[in-house]
C-alpha positions in Angstrom: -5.1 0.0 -4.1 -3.1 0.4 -0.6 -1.0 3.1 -1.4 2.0 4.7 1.0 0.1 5.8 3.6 -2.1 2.6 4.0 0.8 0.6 3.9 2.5 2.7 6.4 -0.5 2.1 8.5 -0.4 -1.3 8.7 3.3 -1.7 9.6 3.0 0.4 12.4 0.3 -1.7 13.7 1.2 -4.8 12.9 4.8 -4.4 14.6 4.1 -4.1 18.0 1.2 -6.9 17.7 3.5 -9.5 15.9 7.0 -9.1 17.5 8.2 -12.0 19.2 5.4 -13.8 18.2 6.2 -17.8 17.5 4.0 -19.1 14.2 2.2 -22.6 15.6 0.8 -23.6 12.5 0.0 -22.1 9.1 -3.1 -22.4 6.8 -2.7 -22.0 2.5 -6.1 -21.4 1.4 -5.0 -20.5 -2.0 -1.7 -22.2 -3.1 -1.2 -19.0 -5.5 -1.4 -16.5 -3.0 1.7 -17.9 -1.3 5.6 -18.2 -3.4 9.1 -19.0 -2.7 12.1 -17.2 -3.9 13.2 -13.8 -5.0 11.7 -14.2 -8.5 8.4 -11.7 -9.4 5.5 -12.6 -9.7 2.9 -12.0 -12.6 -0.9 -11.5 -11.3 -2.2 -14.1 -13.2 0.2 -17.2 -11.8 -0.3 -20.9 -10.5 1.2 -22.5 -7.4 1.4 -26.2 -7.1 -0.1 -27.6 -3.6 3.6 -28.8 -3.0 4.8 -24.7 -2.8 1.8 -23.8 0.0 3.4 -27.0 1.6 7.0 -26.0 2.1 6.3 -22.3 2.7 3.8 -23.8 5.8 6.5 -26.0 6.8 9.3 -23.4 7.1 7.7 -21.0 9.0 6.5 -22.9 11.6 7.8 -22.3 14.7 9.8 -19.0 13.4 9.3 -15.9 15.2 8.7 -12.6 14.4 11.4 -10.0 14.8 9.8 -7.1 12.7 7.6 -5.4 10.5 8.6 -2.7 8.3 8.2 -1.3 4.4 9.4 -0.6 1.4 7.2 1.3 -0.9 4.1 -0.8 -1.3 5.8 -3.9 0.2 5.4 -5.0 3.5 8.5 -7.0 5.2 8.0 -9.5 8.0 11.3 -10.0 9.2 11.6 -13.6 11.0 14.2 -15.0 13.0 17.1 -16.8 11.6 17.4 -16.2 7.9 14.1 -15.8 6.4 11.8 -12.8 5.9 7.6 -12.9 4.5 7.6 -10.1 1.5 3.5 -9.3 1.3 2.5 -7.3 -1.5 -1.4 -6.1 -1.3 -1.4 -5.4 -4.9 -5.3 -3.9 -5.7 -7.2 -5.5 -2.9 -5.1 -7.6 0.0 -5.8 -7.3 3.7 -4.0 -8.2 6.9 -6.2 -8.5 9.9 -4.9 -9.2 13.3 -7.1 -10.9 15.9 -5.9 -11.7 19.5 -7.3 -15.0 21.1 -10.2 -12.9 22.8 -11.3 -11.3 19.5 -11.0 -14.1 17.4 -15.2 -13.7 17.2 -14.9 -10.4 16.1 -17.3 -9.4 13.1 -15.3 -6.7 10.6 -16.8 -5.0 7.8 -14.4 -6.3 5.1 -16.0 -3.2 2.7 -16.3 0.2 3.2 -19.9 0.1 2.1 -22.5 1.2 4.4 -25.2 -1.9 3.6 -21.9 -4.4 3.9 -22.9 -6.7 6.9 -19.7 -7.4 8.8 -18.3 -11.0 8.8 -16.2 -13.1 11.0 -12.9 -14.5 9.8 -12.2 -16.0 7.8 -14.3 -14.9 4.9 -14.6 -16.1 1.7 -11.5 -13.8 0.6 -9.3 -15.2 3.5 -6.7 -17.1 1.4 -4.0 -17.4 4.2 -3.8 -17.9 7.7 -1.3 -17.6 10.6 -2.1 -19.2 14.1 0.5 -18.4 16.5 1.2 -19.5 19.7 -0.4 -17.1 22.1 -3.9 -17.7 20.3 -3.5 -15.2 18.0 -4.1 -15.3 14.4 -3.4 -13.0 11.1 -5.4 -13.1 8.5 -4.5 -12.7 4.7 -7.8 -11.4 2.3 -7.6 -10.3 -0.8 -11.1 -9.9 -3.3 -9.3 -10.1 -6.3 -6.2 -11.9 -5.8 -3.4 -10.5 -7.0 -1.5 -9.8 -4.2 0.9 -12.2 -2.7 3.2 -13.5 0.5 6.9 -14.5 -0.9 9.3 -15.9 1.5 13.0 -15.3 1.3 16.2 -16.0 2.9 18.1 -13.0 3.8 20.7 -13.8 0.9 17.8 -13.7 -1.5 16.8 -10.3 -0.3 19.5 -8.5 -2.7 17.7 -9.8 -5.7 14.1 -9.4 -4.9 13.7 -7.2 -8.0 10.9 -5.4 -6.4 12.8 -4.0 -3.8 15.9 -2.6 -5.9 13.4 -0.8 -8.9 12.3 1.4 -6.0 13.0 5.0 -5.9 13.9 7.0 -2.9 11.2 7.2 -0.1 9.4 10.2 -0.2 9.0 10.4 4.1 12.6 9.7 4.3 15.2 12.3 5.9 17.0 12.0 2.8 14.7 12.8 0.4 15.7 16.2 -0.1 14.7 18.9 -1.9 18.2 19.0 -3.9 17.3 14.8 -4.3 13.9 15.6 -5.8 14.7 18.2 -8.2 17.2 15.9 -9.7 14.9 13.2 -10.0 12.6 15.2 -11.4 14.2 17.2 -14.1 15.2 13.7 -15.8 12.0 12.8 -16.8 11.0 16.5 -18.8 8.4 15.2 -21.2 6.7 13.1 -18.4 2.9 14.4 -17.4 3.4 14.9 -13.7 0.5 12.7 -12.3 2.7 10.0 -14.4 5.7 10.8 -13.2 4.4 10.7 -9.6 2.8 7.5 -9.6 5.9 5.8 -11.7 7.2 3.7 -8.3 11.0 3.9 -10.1 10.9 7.8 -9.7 9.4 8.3 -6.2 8.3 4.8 -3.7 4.5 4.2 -2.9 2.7 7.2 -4.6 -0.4 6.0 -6.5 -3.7 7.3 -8.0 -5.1 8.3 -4.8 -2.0 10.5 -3.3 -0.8 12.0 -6.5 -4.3 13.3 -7.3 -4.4 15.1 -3.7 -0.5 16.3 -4.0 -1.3 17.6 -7.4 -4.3 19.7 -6.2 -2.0 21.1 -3.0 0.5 22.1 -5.4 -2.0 23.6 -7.8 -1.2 21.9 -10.5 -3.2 20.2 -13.1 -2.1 16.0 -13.6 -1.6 16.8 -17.3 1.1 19.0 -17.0 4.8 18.1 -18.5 7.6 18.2 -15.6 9.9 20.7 -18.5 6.5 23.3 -18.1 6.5 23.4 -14.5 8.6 26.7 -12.7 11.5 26.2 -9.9 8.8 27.5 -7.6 6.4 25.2 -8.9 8.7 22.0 -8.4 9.5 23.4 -5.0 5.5 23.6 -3.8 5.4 19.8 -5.0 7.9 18.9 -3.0 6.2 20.2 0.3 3.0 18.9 -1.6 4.4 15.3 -1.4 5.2 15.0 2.4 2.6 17.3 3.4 -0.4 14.9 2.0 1.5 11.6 2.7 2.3 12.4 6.2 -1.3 13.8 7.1 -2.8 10.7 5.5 -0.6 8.4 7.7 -1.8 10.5 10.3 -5.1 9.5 9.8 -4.7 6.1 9.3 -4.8 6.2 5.6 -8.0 6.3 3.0 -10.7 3.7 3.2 -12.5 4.3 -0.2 -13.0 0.6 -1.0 -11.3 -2.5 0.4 -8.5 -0.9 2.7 -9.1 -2.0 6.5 -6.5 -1.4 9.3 -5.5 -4.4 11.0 -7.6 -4.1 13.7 -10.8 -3.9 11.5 -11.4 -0.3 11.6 -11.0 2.2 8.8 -8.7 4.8 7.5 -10.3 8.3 8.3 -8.1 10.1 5.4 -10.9 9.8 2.8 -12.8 12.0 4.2 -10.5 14.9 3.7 -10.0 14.0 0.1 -10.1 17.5 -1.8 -10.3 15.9 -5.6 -9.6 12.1 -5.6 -13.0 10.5 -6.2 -15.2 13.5 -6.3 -15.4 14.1 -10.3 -18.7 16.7 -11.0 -18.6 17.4 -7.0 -17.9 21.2 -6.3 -14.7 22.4 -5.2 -14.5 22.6 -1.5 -12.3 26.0 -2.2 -13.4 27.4 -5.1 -17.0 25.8 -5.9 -16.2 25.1 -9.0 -17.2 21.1 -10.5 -13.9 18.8 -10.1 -13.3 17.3 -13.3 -11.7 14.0 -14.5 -9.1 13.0 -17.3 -7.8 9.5 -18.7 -4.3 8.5 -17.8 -3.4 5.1 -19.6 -6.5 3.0 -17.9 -6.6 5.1 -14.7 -8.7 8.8 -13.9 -7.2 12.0 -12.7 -9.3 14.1 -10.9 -8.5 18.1 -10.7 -10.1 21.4 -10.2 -10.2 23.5 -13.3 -9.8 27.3 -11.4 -7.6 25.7 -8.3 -4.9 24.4 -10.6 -3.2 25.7 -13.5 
């Protein structure tokens, strides 16, 4: 699942590529990918044909006036008084092809024996054409993700946006702010309390493995057993990782693409996430895994305590 960093990524490309651009014409695939209104969305949902139909007709001929993120959520603000919300959930992509790439073959995968394909593939469920030649490009394998669109007076109530905690890249996110958020949730395991989205935006099960090893601490820990100095080395753990995997474009262990096609290069500095009974690349010793409600944790038994 996009996480932070990912998400980061793709705002920051997208923004410069989709600014001022005018939407010609829009294609609905997939009626459920595509909603209208601030309500949320389960994953398993139907759209009548009449929905794709409006949210086509309203957008075109709107322009972009920016891309930016909240959390997980990407915002495509348009103007006049409407904004695209676009959730990748587990698996969404947004590709961006200019009108002299619009032949170009992307690996949808990050799987070596994947053949690249041109778009759209079989999990292309949305497109935009705008009016340069240009087009963008929503996939998503198991489709749970969506695009909502919203008037700005809906914004306020999209509920998404107002369960979010603080940002965790954010100026404001002090030290002071984290310790308070932190010490309300005692009996919380820590790799919990880090991927809860209500407590801290955009961490997930990639990110909170790889703060937790930084840290040195193990994902099973309560928060009321860590130490001050403890709390205070998670902290720096959180915008240390997060800001070096925006860095490098983010992690492509599965589905995650950048916009233009090409891959995160974060994965490849990964210290415990996705390497359970590989050796420790401080230590030596075998990286281990735990169970967390469905999802795996993945630790060093000697680096963290």
């Amino acid at each position: 699942m996009p996480e932070l960093p990912e998400v980061e990524t793709i705002v920051r490309e997208l923004r410069p590529k989709l600014r001022n651009k005018k939407i010609k014409d829009i294609r609905v695939l997939l009626p459920k990918m595509v909603a209208l209104g601030p309500a949320t969305l389960p994953n398993l949902r139907n759209t009548s044909g009449l929905v794709a139909v409006k949210f086509a007709k309203t957008l075109k001929g709107l322009k972009v006036t920016n891309v930016k993120r909240r959390a997980k959520l990407i915002i495509i603000d348009l103007a006049g008084k409407y904004s695209i919300l676009v959730h990748l959930k587990m698996t969404g992509q947004l590709i961006f092809l200019d009108k002299k790439h619009l032949n170009k073959q992307i690996r949808l995968l990050n799987i070596p024996t994947l053949k690249p394909s041109n778009l759209p593939a079989k999990s292309t469920h949305v497109i935009f054409d705008f009016t340069d030649g240009s087009r963008l490009f929503y996939n998503d394998f198991r489709r749970f993700g969506y695009l909502k669109l919203v008037t700005d007076q809906e914004l306020p109530h999209v509920r998404e946006l107002q369960e979010y905690g603080p940002e965790p890249l954010d100026i404001n996110f002090t030290t002071g702010k984290f310790m308070s958020i932190v010490n309300k949730r005692p009996k919380a395991k820590i790799k919990q309390f880090l991927m809860d989205p209500k407590n801290i935006a955009g961490i997930g099960n990639i990110y909170s493995d790889e703060i937790l090893y930084y840290a040195k601490l193990r994902p099973n820990r309560r928060v009321n057993s860590l130490t001050t100095q403890e709390k205070k080395k998670l902290y720096l753990g959180i915008a240390k990782i997060l800001g070096d995997a925006v860095v490098h474009y983010g992690s492509s262990v599965g589905d995650f693409v950048r916009p233009s096609g090409d891959w995160g290069t974060y994965g490849f500095l990964h210290k415990v996430y996705g390497r359970a009974g590989e050796k420790c690349k401080v230590c030596g010793s075998i990286i281990k895994s735990i169970k967390f409600n469905g999802r795996t944790g993945s630790f060093c038994p000697v680096c963290q305590k």
